[in-house]
Each structure stands twice: as C-alpha cells, then as structure tokens.
C-alpha positions as CSV (number, residue, x, y, z in Angstrom):
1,X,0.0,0.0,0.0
2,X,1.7,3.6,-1.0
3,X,0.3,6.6,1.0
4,X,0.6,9.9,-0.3
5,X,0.5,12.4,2.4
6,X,-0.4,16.0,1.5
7,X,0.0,19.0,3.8
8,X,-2.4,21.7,3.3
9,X,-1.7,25.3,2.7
10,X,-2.3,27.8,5.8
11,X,-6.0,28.6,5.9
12,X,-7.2,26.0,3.5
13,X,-9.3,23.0,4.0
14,X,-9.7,19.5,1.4
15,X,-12.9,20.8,-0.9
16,X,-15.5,18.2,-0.4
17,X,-16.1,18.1,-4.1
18,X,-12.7,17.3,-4.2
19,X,-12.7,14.1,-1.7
20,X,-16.1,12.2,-3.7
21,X,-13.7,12.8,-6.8
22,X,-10.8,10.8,-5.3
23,X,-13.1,8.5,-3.7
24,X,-14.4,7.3,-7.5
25,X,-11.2,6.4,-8.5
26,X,-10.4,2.9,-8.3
27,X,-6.5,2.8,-7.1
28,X,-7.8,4.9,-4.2
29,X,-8.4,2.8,-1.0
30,X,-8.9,5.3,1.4
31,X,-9.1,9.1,2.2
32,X,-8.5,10.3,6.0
33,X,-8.2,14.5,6.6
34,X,-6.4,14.9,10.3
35,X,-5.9,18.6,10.8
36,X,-4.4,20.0,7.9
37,X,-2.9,16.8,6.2
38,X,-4.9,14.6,3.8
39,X,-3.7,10.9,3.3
40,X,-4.5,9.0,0.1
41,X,-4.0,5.5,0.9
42,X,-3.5,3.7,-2.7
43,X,-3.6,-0.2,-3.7
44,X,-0.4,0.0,-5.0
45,X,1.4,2.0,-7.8
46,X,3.1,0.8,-11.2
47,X,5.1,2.6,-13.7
48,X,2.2,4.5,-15.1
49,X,1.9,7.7,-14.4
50,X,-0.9,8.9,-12.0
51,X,-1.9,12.6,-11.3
52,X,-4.3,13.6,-8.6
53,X,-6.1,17.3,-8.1
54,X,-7.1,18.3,-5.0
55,X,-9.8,21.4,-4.8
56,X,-8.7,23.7,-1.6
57,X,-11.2,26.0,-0.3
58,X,-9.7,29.2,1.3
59,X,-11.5,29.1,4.9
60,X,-8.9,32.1,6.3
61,X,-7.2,34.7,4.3
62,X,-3.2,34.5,4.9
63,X,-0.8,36.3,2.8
64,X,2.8,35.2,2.3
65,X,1.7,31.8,2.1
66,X,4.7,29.1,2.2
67,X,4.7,26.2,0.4
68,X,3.7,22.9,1.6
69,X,4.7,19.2,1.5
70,X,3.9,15.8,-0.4
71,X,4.6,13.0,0.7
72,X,4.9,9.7,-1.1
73,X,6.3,6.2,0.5
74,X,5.0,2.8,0.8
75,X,3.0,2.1,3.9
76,X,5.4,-1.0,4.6
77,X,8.8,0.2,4.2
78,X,8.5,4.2,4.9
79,X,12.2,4.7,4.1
80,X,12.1,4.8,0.6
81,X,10.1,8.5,0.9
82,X,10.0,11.0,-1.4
83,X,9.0,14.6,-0.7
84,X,7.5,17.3,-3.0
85,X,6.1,20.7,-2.6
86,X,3.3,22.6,-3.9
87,X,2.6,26.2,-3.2
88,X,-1.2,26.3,-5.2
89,X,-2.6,28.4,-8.1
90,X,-2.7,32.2,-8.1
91,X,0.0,32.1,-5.0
C-alpha cells in the first residue's frame, strides 16, 4: 500500500467536491483528513503515471503563504520517501 501524504496550505481545508472525486477512483483505497494533512491510501502504484487534483477552499485569508509538502512512501517500508512541494494556483 503507497500513501501519499499531502500537507495543506495555511488557511485551506480539502474541498469536499474534491474528496467524492478521489473517492471514485479505483487505485484509491482510502481518504483520511487529520488537521491539515490529507492521506490517500493507494492499492499500489506501477510505472504509469498517476496525477491527482485536489480542490482547496480558502477558509482564512493569509498572505505570504509558504509552500507545503507531499509525501509519497510505501506504507510497509516508509524509508524509501520522497518529498514534494506545492505552493497552489494564483500564489
């Protein structure tokens, strides 16, 4: 199982529109939002590519917004992670 953990952006929350669309897809076991992280718990991943869009909704206005973190590793052997950021649209 491969979990990609995605930290939100200060004053955003996970769109609920969002979560049904990630929910429909079928390499998607699982959804969990704990604070300001969302964890996509995936059957497993191959060497296709994959892309995933997550909706934010601004719920408090911030300004100088940093940029947040992905995570990617296999549930099982967490050592092999690899780490992205993101800093959203119009930032």
């Amino acid at each position: 199982m491969v979990i990609v953990e995605v930290s939100l952006l200060s004053g955003f929350v996970l769109a609920p529109a969002s979560r049904m669309l990630l929910e429909r897809r079928t390499i998607v076991k699982k959804i969990e939002v704990k604070a300001s992280v969302v964890y996509i718990y995936l059957e497993k991943l191959n060497d296709e590519s994959q892309t995933f869009i997550l909706q934010l909704e601004q719920v408090i206005p911030m300004k100088n917004l940093k940029p947040a973190t992905i995570k990617v590793y296999d549930y099982y052997q967490p050592g092999g992670l690899q780490i992205a950021s993101y800093s959203g649209v119009g930032s």
